[in-house]
N, C-alpha and C positions, 0 to 999 in steps of 0.2 A: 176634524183633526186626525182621526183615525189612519182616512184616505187617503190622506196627503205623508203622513207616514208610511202607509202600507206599500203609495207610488215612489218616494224614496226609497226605502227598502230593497222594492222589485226592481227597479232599475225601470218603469216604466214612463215614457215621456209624455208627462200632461198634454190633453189638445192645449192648443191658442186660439185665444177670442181675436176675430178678427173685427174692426171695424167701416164700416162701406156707406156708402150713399142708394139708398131706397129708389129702385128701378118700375118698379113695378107689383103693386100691393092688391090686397084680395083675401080672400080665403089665406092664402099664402102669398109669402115677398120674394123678391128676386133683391138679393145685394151686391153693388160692384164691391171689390174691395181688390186685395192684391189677385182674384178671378170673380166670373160670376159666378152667384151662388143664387142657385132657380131653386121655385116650389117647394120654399121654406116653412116649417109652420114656427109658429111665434109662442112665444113663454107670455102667460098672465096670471097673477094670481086669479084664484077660487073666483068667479063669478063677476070676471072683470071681461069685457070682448071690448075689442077695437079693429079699426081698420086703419092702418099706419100709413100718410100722408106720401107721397112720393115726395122725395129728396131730404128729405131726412136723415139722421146719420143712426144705423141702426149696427148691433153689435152681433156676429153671429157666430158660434163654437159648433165646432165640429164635435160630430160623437160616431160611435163606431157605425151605428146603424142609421148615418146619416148627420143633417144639422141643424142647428135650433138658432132662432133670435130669439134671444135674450130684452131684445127691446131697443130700445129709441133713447139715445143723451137725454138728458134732462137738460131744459132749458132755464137759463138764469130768471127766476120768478122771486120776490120780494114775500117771503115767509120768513117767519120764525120755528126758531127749532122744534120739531115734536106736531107742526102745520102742515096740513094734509090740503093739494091745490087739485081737483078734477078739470080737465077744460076740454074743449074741443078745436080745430081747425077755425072755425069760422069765432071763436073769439068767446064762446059761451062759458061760467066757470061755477062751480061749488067749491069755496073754502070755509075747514073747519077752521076756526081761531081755537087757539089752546085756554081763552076764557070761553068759551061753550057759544059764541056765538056761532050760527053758518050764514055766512056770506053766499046769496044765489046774483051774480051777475054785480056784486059790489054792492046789493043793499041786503042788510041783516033781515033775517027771519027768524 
């Protein structure tokens, strides 16, 4: 809240998230979007890695000392509110159910 004040105030112009299709992934991604944007590195939370599928629609914001994705659309998946879905490419999943089950690959454990 603060910063978003502070950027009113100053008269400073927020970056814009751009949106692109995923070129080329690895360590870092390459986004088309309205240009390309090479040797990206990517946002995860604390103790999460991935390596992000090419052609996917991935989100990337510029910052002063460069720019970041933010990540990948979420895909429409069949959860409930407060359901946490892991999956992979090739089709692999852990869901938590908000009754304490977890679902590994659609059978409870």
């Amino acid at each position: 809240m603060w910063l978003m004040n502070y950027i009113t105030k100053n008269s400073i112009t927020a970056p814009k998230a751009e949106r692109g299709g995923v070129k080329s992934s690895g360590n870092t991604v390459s986004v088309d979007s309205s240009e390309e944007h090479r040797g990206i590195k990517c946002c995860v939370p604390y103790g999460f890695a991935s390596v992000v599928p090419v052609g996917e629609s991935a989100v990337v914001l510029p910052l002063a000392n460069g720019e970041v994705s933010l990540g990948v659309l979420a895909k429409n998946v069949e959860l409930d509110e407060g359901e946490v879905m892991l999956s992979s490419k090739g089709g692999a999943s852990i869901v938590l159910k908000n009754d304490g089950r977890v679902l590994i690959n659609g059978k409870a454990v």
